[in-house]
N, C-alpha and C positions, 0 to 999 in steps of 0.2 A: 712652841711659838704659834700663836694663833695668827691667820689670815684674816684680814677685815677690809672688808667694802664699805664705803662712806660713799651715800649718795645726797648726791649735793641738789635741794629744792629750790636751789635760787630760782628767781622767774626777771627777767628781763621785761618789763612794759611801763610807758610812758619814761617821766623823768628817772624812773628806779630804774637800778640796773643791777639789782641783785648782789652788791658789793658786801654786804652784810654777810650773808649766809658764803659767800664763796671767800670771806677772809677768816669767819668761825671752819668752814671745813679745812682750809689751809693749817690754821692752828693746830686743830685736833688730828691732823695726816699729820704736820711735822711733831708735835709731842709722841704720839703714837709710836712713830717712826723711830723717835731717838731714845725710847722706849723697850726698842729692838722687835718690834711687831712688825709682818709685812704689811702693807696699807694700797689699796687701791680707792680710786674714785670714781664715781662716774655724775656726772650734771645732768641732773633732769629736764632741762632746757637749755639739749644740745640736741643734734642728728648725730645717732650712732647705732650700729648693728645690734638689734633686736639679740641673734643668734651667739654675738660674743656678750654679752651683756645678760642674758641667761646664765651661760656659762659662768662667767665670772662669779654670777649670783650662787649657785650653786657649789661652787668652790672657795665660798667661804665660809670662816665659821665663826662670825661676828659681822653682823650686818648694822650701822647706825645711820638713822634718818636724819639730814639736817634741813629741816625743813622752816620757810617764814613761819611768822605766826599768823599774818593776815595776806591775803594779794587783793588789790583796784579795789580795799572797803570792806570788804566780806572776810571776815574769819572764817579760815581754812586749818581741817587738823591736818596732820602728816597721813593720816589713811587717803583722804580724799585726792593731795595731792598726789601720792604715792600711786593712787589708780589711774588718775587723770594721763601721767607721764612715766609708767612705767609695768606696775601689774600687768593691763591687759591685753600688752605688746607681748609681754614674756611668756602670759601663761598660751596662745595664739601660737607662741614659737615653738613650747612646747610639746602645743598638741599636732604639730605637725610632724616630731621626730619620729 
């Protein structure tokens, strides 16, 4: 059985509130799930520990981006966002073990 991390790109600003990307990440945790895979997530615009969130990362072996397609106008891929709210917190936690 594979471990899988779904990190969720919603972005909360202005009238948006991200409900899009956090009802596709629900869907794909609950299909996954009943799938018989373990499932964890984590929201990229949330506060939460750098040092478990490494971890986590690391202790899975399926990692999937659900990321918007655009935020406030400007097309965004999933790397951009991906660095913006999470890369360069983890690799920082990293290098401090």
């Amino acid at each position: 059985m594979s471990n899988i991390l779904i990190i969720d790109g919603g972005k909360t600003f202005t009238h948006f509130k991200g409900e899009l990307n956090y009802t596709l990440t629900d869907v794909a945790a609950s299909h996954l799930r009943d799938l018989g895979y373990q499932v964890s997530v984590t929201v990229a615009d949330s506060n939460y520990s750098i040092e478990e969130k490494v971890q986590k990362y690391l202790d899975r072996d399926v990692v999937i981006y659900q990321m918007p397609g655009w935020v406030d106008g400007r097309t965004l891929d999933g790397k951009t966002l991906y660095r913006r709210n999470f890369y360069r917190r983890s690799r920082q936690a990293l290098r401090q073990r």
